[in-house]
C-alpha positions as CSV (number, residue, x, y, z in Angstrom):
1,X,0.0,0.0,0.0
2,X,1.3,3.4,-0.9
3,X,0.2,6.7,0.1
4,X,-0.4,9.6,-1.9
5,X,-0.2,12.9,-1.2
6,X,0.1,16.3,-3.8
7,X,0.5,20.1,-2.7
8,X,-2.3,20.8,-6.1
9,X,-5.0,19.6,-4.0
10,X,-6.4,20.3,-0.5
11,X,-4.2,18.7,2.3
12,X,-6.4,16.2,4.5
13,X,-8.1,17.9,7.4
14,X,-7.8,14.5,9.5
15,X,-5.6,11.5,10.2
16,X,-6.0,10.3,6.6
17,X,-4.8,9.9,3.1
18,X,-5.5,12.3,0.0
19,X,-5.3,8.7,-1.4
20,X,-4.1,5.1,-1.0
21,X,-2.6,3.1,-3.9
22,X,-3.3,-0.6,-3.7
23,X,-2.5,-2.9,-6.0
24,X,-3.9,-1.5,-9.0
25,X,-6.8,0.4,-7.7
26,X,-6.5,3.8,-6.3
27,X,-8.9,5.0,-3.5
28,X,-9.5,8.7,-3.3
29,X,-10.2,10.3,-0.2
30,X,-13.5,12.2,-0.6
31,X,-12.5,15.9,-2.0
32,X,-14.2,18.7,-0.6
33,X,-14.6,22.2,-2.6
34,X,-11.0,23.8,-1.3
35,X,-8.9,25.8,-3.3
36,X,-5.4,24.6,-2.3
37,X,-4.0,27.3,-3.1
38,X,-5.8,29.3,-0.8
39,X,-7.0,26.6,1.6
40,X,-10.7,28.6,0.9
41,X,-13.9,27.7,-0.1
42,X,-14.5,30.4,-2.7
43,X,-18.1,29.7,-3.7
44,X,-21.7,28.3,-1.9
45,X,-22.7,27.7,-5.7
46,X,-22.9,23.8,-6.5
47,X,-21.5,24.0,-10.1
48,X,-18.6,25.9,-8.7
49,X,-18.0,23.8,-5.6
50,X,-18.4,20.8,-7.7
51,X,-15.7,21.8,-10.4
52,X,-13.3,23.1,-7.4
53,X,-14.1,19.5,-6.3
54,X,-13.3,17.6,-9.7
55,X,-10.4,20.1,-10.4
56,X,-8.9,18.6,-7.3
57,X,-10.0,14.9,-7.9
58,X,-8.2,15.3,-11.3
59,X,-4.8,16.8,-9.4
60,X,-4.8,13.5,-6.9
61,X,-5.3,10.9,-9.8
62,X,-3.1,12.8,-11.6
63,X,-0.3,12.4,-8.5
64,X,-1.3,8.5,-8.5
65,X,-0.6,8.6,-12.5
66,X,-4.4,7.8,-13.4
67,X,-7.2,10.4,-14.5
68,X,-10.8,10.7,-15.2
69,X,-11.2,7.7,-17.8
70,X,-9.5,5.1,-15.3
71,X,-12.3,5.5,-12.5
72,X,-14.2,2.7,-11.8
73,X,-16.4,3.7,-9.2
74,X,-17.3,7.2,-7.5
75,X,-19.8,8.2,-3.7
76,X,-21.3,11.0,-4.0
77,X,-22.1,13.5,-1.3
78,X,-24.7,16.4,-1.6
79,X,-26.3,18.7,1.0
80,X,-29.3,19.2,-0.4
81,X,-30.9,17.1,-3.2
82,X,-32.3,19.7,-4.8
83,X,-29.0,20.6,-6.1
84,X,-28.8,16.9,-8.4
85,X,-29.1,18.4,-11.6
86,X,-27.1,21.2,-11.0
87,X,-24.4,18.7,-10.0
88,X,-24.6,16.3,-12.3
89,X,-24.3,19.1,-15.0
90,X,-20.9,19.1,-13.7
91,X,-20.5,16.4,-12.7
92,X,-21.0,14.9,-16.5
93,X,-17.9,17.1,-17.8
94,X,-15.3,15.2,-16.2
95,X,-16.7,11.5,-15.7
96,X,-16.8,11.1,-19.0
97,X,-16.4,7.2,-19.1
98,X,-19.8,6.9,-16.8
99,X,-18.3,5.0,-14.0
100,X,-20.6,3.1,-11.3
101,X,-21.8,5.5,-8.3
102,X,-23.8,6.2,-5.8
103,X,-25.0,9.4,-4.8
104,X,-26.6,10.3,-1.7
105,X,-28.1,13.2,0.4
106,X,-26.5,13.8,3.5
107,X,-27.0,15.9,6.2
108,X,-24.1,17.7,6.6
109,X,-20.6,18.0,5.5
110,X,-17.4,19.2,6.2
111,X,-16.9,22.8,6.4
112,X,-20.5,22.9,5.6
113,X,-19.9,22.5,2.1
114,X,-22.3,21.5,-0.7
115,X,-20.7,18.4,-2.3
116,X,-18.0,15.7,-1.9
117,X,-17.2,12.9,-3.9
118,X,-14.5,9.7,-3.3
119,X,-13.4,7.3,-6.1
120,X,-11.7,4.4,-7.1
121,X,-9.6,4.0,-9.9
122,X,-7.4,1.8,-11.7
123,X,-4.2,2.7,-12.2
């Protein structure tokens, strides 16, 4: 098992992994609308937190040496349900390849942000 860890996304804000590399599957972390560059959440709009959110999915598959077209699998994480179509909207531009997920309303998240997503690739 390997660890993964890149300065072009948001560092964890807990006692885990940006991502884990085992075998020849990488498991994502779920990525939360941060700008690491400025460790802010710049928007409360769910297209915008849910490109912030992809842009940094792409930077840790990236670091793992995988990308968009290698996931296998993503959990989705939304607020408010309302916001599905404005997500997947989004969302659509970067999963491409229509991998298996699961998307479900939650109550709250993390820095009370809108959306987070996890995923697992191959490598």
């Amino acid at each position: 098992m390997k660890t993964i860890f890149t300065n072009k996304a948001p560092a964890a804000i807990g006692p885990y992994s940006q991502a884990v590399i085992s075998g020849n599957l990488v498991f994502t972390s779920g990525q939360i609308p941060v700008n690491p560059s400025t460790s802010l959440i710049e928007s409360e709009n769910i297209k915008e937190q849910t490109k912030q959110v992809c842009e940094n999915i792409k930077e840790v598959l990236k670091e793992c040496g995988t990308s968009f077209d290698k996931v296998v699998k993503t959990v989705c994480f939304l607020a408010d349900m309302n916001d599905f179509a404005d997500f997947n909207s989004v969302y659509e531009q970067y999963f491409k390849s229509k991998p298996a997920r699961s998307c479900v309303a939650v109550k709250e998240l993390p820095k009370k942000v809108l959306v987070e997503i996890e995923t697992i690739a191959e490598l």
